[in-house]
N, CA, C and O atoms as a CHARMM CRD file, in Angstrom:
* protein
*
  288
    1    1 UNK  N     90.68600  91.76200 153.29000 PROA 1      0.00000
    2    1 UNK  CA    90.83100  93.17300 153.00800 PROA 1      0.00000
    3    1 UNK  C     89.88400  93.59900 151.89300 PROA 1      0.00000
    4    1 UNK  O     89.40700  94.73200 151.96700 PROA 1      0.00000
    5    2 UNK  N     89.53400  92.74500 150.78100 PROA 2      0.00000
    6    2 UNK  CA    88.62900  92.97900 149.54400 PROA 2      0.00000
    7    2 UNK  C     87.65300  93.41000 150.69500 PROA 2      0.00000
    8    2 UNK  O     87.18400  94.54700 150.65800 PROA 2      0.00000
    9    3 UNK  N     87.37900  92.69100 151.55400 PROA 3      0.00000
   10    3 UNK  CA    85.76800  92.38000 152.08100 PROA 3      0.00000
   11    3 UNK  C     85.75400  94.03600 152.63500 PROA 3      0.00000
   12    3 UNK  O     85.05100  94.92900 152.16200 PROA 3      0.00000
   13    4 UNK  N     86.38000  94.11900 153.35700 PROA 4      0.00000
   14    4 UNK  CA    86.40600  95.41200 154.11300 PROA 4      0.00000
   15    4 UNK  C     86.21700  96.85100 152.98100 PROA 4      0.00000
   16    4 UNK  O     85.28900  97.64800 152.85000 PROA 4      0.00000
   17    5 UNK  N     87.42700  96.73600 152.34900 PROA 5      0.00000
   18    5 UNK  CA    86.84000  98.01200 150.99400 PROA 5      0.00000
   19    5 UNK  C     85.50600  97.60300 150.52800 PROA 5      0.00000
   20    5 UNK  O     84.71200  98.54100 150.59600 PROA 5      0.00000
   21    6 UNK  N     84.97700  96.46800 150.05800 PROA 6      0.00000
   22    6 UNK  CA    83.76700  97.05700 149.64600 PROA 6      0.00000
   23    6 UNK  C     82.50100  96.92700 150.49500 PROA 6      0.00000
   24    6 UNK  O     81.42300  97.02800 149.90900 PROA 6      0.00000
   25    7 UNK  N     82.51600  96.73100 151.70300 PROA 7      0.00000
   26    7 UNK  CA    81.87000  97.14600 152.96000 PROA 7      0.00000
   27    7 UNK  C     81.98100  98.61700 152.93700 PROA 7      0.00000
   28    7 UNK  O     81.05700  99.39200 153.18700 PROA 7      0.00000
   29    8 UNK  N     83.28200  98.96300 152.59200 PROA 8      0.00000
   30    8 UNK  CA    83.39700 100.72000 153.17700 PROA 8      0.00000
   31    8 UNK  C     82.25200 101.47300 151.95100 PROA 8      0.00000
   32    8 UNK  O     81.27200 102.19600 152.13200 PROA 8      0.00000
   33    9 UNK  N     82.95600 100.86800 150.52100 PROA 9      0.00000
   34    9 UNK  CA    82.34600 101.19700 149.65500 PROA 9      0.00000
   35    9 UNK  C     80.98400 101.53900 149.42600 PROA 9      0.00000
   36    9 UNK  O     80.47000 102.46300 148.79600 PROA 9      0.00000
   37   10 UNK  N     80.43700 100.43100 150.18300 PROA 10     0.00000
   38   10 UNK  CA    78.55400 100.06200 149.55000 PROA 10     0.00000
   39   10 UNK  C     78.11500 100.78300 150.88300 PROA 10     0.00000
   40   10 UNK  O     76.90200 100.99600 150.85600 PROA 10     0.00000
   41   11 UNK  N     78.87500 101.34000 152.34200 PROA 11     0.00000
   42   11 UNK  CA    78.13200 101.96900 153.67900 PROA 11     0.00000
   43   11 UNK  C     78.57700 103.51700 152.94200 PROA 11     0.00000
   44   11 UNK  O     77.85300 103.79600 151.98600 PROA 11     0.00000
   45   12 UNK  N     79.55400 104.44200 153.22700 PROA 12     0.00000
   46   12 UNK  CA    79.60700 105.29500 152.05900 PROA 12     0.00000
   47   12 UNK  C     79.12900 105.94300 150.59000 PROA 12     0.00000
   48   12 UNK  O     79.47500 106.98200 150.02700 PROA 12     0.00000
   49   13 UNK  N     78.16600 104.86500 150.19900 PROA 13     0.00000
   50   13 UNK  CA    78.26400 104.96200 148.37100 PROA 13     0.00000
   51   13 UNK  C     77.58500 106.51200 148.45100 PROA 13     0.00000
   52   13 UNK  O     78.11000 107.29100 147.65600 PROA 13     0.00000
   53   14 UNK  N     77.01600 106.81200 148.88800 PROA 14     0.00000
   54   14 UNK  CA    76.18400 108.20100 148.86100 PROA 14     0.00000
   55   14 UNK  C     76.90800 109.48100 148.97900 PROA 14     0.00000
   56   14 UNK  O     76.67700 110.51100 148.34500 PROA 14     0.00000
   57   15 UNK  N     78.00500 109.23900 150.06400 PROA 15     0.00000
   58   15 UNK  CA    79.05800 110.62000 150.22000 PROA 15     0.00000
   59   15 UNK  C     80.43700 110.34300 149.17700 PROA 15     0.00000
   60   15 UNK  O     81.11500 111.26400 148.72200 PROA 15     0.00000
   61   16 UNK  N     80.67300 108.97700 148.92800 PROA 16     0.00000
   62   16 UNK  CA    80.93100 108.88600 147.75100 PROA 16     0.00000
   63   16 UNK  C     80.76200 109.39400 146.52100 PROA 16     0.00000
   64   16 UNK  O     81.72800 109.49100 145.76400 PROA 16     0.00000
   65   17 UNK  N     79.30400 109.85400 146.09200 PROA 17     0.00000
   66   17 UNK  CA    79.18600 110.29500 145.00300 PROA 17     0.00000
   67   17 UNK  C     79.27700 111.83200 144.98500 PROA 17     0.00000
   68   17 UNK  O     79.79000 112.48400 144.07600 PROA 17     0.00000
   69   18 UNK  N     78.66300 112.37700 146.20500 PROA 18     0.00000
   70   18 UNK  CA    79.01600 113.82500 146.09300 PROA 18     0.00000
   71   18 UNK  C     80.39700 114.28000 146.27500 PROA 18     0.00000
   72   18 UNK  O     80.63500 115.48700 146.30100 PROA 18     0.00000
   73   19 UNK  N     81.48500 113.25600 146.42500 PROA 19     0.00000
   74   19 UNK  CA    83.40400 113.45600 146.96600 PROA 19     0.00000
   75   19 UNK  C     83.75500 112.65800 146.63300 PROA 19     0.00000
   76   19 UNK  O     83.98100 111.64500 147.29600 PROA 19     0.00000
   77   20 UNK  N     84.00500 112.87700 145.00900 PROA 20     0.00000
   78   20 UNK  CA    85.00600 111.64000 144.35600 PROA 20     0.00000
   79   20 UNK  C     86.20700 111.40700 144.81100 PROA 20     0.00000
   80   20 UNK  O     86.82100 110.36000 144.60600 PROA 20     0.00000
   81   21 UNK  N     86.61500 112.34500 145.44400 PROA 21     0.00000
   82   21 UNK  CA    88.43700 112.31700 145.91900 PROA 21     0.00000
   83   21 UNK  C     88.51000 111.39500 147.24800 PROA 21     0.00000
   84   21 UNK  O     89.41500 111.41200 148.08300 PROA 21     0.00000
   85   22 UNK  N     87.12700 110.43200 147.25200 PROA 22     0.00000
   86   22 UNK  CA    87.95900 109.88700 148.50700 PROA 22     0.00000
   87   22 UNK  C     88.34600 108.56200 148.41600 PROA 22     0.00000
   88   22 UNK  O     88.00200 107.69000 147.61800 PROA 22     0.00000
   89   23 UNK  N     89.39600 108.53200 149.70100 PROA 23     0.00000
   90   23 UNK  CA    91.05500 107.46200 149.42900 PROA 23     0.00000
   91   23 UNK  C     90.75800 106.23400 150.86800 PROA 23     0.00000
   92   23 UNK  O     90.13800 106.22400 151.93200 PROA 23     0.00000
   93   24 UNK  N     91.24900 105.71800 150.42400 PROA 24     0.00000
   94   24 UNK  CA    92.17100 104.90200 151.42600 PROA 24     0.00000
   95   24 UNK  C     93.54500 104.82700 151.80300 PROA 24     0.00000
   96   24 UNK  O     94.38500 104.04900 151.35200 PROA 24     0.00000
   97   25 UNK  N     93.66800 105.54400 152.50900 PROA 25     0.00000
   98   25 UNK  CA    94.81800 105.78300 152.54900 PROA 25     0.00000
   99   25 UNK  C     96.17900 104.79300 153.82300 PROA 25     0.00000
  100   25 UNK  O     95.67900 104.68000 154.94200 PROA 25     0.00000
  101   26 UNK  N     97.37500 104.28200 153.74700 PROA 26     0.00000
  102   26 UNK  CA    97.88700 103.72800 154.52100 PROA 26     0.00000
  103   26 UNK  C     99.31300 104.04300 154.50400 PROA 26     0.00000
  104   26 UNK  O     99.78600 104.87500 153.73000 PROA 26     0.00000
  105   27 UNK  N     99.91600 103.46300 155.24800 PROA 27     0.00000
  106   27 UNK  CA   101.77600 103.78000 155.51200 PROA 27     0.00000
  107   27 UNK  C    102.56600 102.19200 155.52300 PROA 27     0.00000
  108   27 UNK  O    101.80900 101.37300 156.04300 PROA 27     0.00000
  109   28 UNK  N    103.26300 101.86500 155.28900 PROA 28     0.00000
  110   28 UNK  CA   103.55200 100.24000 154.49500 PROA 28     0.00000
  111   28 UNK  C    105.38200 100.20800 154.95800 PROA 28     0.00000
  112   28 UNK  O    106.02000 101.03600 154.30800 PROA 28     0.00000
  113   29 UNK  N    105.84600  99.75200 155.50800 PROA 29     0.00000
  114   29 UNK  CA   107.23500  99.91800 155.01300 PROA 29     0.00000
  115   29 UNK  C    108.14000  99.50900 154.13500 PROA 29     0.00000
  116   29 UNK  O    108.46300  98.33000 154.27800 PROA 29     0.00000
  117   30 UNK  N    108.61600 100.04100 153.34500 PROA 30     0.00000
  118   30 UNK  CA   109.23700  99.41400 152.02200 PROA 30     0.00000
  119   30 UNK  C    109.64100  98.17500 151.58500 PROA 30     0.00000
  120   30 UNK  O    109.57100  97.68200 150.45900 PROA 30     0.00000
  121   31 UNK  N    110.11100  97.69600 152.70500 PROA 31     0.00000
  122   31 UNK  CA   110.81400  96.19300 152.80100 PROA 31     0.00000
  123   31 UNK  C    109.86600  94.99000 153.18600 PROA 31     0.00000
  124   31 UNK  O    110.08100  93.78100 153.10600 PROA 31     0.00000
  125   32 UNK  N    108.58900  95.77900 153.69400 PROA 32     0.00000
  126   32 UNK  CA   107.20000  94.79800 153.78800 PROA 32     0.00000
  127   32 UNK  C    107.16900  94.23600 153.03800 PROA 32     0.00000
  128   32 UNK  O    107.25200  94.88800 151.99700 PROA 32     0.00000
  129   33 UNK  N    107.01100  92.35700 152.77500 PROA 33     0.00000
  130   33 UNK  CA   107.14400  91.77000 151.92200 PROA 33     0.00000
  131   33 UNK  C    104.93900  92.32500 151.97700 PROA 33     0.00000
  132   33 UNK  O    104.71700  92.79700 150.86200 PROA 33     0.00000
  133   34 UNK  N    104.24500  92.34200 152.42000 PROA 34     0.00000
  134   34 UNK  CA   102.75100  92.92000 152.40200 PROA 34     0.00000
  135   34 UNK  C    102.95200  94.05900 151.66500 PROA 34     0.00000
  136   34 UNK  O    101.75600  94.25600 151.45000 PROA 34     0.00000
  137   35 UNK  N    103.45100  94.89400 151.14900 PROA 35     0.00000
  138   35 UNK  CA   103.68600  95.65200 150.49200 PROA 35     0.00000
  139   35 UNK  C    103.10300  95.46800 148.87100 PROA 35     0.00000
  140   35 UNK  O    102.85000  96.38500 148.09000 PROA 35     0.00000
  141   36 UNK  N    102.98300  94.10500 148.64500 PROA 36     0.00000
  142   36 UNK  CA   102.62600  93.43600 146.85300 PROA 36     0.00000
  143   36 UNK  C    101.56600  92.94600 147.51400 PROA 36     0.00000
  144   36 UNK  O    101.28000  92.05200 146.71800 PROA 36     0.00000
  145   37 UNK  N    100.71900  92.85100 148.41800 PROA 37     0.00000
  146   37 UNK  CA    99.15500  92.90200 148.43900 PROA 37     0.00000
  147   37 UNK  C     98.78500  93.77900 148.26300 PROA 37     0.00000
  148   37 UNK  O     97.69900  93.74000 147.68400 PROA 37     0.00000
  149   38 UNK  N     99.38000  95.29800 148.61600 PROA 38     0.00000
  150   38 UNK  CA    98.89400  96.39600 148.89200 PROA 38     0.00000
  151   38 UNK  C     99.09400  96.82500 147.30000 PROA 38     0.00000
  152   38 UNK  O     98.40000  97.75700 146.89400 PROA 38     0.00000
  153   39 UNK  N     99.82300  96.31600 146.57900 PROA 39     0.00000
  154   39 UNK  CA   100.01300  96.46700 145.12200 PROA 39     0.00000
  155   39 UNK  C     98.34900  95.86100 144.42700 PROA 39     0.00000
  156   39 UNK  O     97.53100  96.56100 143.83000 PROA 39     0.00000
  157   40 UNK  N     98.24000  94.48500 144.72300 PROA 40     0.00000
  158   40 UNK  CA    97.47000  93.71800 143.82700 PROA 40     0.00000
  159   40 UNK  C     95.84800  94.34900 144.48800 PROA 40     0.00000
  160   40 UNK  O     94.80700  94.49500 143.84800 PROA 40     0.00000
  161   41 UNK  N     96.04800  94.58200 145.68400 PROA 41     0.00000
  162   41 UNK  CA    94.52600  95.25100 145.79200 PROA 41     0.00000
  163   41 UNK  C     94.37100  96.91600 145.46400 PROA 41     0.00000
  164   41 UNK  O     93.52700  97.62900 146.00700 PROA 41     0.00000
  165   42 UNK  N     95.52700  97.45900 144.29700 PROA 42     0.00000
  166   42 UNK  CA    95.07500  98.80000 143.62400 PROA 42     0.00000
  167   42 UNK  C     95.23600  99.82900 144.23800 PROA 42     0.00000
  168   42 UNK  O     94.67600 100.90900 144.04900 PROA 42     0.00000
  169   43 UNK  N     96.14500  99.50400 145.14100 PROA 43     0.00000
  170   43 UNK  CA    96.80900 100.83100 146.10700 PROA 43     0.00000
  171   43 UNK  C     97.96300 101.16700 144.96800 PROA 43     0.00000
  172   43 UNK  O     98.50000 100.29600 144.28400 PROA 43     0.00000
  173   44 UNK  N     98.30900 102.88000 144.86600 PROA 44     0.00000
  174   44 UNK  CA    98.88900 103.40300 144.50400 PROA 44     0.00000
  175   44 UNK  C    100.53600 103.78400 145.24800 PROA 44     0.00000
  176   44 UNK  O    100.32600 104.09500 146.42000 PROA 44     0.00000
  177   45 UNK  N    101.68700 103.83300 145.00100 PROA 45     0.00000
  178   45 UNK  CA   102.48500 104.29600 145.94900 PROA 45     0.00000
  179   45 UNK  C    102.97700 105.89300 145.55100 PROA 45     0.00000
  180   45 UNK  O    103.71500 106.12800 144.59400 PROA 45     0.00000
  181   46 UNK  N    102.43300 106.93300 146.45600 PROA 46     0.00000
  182   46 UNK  CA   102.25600 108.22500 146.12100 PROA 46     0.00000
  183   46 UNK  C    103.19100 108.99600 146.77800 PROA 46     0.00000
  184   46 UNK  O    103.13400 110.22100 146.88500 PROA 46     0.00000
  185   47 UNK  N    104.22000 108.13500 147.30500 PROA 47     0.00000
  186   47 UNK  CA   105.12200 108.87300 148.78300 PROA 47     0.00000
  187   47 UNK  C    105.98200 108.23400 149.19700 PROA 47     0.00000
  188   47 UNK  O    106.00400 107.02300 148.97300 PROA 47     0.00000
  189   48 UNK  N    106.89200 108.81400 149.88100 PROA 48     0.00000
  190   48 UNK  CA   107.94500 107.95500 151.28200 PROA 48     0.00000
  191   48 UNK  C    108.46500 108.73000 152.19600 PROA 48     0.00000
  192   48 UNK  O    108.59200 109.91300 151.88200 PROA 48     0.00000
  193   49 UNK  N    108.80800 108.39600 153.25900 PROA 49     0.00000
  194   49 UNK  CA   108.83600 108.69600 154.48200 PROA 49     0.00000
  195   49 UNK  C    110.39200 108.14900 154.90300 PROA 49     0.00000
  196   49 UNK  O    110.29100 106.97200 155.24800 PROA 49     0.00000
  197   50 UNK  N    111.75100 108.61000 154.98100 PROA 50     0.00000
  198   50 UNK  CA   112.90000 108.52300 155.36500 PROA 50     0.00000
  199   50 UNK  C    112.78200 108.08300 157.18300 PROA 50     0.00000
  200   50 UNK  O    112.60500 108.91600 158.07200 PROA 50     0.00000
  201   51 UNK  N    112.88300 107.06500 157.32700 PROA 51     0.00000
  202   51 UNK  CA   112.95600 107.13200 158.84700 PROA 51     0.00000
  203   51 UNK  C    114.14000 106.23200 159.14800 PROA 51     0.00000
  204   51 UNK  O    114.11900 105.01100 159.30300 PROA 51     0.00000
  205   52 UNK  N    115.18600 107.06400 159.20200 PROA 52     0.00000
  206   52 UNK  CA   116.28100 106.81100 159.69100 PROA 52     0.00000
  207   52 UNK  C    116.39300 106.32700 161.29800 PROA 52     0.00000
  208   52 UNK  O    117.01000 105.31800 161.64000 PROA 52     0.00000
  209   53 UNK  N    115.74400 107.15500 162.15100 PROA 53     0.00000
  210   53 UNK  CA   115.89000 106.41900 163.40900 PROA 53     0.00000
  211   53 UNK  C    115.34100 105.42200 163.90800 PROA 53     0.00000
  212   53 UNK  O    115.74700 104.83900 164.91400 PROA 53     0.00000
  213   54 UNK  N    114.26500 105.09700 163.19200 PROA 54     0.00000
  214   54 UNK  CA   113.21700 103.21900 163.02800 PROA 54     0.00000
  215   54 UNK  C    114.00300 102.85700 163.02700 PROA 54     0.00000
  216   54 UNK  O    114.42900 102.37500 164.07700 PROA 54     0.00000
  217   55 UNK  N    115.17400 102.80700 161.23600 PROA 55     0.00000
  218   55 UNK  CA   116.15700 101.87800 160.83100 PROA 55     0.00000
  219   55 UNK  C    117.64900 102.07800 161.96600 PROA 55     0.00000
  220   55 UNK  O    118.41800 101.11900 162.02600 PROA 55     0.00000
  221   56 UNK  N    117.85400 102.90900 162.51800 PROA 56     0.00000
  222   56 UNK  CA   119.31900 102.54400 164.08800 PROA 56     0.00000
  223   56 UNK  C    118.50100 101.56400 164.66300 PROA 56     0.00000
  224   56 UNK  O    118.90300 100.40800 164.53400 PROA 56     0.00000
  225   57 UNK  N    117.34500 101.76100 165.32900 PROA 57     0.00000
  226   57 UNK  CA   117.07600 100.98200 166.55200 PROA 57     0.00000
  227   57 UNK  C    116.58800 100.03700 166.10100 PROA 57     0.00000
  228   57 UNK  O    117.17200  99.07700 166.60300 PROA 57     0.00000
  229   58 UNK  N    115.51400  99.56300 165.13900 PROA 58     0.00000
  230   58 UNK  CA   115.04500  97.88800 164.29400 PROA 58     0.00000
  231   58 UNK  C    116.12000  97.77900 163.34800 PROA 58     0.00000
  232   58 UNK  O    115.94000  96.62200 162.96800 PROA 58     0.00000
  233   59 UNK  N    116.80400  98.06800 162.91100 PROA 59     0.00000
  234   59 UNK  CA   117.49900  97.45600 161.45100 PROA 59     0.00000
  235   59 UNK  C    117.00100  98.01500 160.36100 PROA 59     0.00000
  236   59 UNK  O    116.14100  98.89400 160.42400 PROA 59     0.00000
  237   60 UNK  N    117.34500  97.69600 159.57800 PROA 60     0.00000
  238   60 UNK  CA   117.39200  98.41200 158.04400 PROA 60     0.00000
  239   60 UNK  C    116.19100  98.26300 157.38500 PROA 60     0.00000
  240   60 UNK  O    115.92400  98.89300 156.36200 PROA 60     0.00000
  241   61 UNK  N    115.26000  97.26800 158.03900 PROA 61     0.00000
  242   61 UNK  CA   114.10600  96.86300 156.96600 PROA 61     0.00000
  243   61 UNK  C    112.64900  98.17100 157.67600 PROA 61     0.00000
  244   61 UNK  O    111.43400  98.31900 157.54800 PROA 61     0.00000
  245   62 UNK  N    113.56800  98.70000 158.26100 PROA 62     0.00000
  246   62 UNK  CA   112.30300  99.77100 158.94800 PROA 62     0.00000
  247   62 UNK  C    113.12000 101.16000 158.48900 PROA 62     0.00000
  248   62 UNK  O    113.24200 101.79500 159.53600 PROA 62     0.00000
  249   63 UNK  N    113.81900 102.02300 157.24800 PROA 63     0.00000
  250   63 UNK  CA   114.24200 102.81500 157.08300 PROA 63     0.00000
  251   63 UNK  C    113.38700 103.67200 155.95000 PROA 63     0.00000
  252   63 UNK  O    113.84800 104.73500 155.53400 PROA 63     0.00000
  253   64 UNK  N    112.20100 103.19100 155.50100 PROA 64     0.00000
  254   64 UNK  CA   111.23000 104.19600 154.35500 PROA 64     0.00000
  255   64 UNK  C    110.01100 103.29500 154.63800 PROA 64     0.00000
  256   64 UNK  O    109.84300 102.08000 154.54100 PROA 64     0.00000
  257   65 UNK  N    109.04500 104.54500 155.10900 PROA 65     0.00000
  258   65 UNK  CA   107.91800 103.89700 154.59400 PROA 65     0.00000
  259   65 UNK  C    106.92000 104.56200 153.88400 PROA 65     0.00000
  260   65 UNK  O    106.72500 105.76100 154.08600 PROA 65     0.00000
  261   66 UNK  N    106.35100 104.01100 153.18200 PROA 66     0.00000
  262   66 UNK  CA   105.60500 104.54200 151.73700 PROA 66     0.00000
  263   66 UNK  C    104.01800 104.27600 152.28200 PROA 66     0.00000
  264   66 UNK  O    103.36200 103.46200 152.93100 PROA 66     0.00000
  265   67 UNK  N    103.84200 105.92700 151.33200 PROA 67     0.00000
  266   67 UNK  CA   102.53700 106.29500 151.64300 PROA 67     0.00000
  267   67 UNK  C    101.42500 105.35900 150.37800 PROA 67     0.00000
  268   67 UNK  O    101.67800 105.45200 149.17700 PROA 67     0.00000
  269   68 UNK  N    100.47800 104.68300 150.78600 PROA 68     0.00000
  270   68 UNK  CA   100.14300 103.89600 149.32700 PROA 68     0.00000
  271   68 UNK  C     98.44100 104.61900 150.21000 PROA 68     0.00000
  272   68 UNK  O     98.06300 104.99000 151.32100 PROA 68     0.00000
  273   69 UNK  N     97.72200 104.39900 148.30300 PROA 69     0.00000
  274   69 UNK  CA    96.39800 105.54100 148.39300 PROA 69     0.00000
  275   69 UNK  C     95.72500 104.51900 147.60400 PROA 69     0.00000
  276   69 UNK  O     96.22000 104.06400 146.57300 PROA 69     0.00000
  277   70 UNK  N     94.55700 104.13900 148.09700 PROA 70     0.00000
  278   70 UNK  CA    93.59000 104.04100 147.02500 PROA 70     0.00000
  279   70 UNK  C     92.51100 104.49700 146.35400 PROA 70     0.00000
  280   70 UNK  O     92.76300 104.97400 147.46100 PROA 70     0.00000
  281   71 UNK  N     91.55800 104.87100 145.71500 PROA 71     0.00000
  282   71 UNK  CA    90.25200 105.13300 145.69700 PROA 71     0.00000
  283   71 UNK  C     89.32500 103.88100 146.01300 PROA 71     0.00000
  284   71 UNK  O     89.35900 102.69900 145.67200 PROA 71     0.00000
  285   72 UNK  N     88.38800 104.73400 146.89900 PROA 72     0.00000
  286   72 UNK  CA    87.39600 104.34600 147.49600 PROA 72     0.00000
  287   72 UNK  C     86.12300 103.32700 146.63700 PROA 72     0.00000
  288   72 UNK  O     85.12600 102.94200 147.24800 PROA 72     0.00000
């Protein structure tokens, strides 16, 4: 995943500089134990998402999932 952000990074770097605001943006579900990669590679958690009917039909570990952001 490092490899990939800074692939995006160094093909981008140019519209990058004229649009600082840009993200990486993803959807994670709370109970994702992947959730603390998405921590250690500098994703932010900016959100959540109540999904109650994921959690009836999978079980409980599919009931929020969080919006995590990074900069580019």
């Amino acid at each position: 995943m490092t490899h990939v952000l800074e692939t995006l990074h160094s093909k981008y770097e140019r519209e990058l500089s004229e649009n600082a605001d840009c993200k990486v943006k993803l959807f994670v579900f709370a109970k994702n134990p992947a959730i603390n990669l998405w921590d250690k590679l500098g994703f932010k958690r900016v959100g959540s998402i109540a999904t109650p009917k994921l959690a009836k039909v999978f079980g409980s570990s599919y009931d929020v999932y969080v919006r995590m952001e990074r900069p580019l």
